[in-house]
C-alpha positions in Angstrom: 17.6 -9.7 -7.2 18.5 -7.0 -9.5 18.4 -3.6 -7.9 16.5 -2.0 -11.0 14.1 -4.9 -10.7 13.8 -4.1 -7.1 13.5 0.1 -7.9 11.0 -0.2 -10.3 8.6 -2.8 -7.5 9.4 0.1 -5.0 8.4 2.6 -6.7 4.8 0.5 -8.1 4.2 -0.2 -4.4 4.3 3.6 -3.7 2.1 4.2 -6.7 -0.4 1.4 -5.2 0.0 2.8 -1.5 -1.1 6.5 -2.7 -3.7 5.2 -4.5 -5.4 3.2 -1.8 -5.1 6.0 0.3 -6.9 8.1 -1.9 -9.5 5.4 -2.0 -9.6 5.2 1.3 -10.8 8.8 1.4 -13.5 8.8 -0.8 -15.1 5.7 0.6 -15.0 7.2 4.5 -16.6 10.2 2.9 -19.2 7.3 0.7 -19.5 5.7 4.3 -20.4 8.9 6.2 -22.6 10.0 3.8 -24.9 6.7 3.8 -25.2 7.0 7.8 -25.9 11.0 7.9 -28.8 10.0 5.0 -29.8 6.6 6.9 -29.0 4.6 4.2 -27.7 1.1 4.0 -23.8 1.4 5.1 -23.0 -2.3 5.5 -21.7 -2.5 1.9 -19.9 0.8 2.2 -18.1 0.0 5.2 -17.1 -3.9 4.2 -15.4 -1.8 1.3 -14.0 0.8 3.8 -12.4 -3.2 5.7 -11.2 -4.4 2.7 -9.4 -1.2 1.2 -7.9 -0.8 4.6 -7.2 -4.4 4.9 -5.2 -3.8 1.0 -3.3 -0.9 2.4 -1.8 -3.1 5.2 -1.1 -5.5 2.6 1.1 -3.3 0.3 2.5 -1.4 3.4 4.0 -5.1 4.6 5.3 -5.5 0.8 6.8 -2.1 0.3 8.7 -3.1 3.5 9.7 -6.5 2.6 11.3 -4.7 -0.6 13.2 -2.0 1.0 15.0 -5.0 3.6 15.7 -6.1 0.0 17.3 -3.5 -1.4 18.8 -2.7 1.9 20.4 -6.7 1.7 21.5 -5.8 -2.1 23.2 -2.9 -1.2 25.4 -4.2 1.8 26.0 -7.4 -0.2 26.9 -4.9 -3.0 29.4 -2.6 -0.8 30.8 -5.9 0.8 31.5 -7.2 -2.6 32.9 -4.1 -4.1 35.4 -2.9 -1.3 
């Protein structure tokens, strides 16, 4: 795998990671409201699941491509000594 290739994934799983988290935020904040007004919050906190369920997601593929660029960089060292 190319090690730009890999940089540039990195850094898009970052972006995404940030901007689940921010969505996370709001809907906790969507969520609370709806139970402190009595409102419906079933739909409100399936969405809550599913963003956090996301975040898991793209913390488990930010990992995956920092073992990767870890790999590319020993192989690199190894190959360059």
């Amino acid at each position: 795998m190319n090690h730009g290739w890999e940089q540039e994934h990195l850094d898009q799983a970052y972006r995404h990671i940030a901007e689940l988290k921010a969505h996370i935020v709001r809907q906790r904040v969507l969520l609370k409201d709806a139970l402190d007004t009595g409102q419906a919050s079933e739909l409100a906190e399936s969405m809550l699941h599913a963003l956090e369920g996301s975040l898991r997601i793209f913390e488990k593929h930010r990992q995956l491509i920092l073992e990767q660029l870890r790999q590319t960089e020993r192989a690199d060292r190894f190959y360059h000594q």
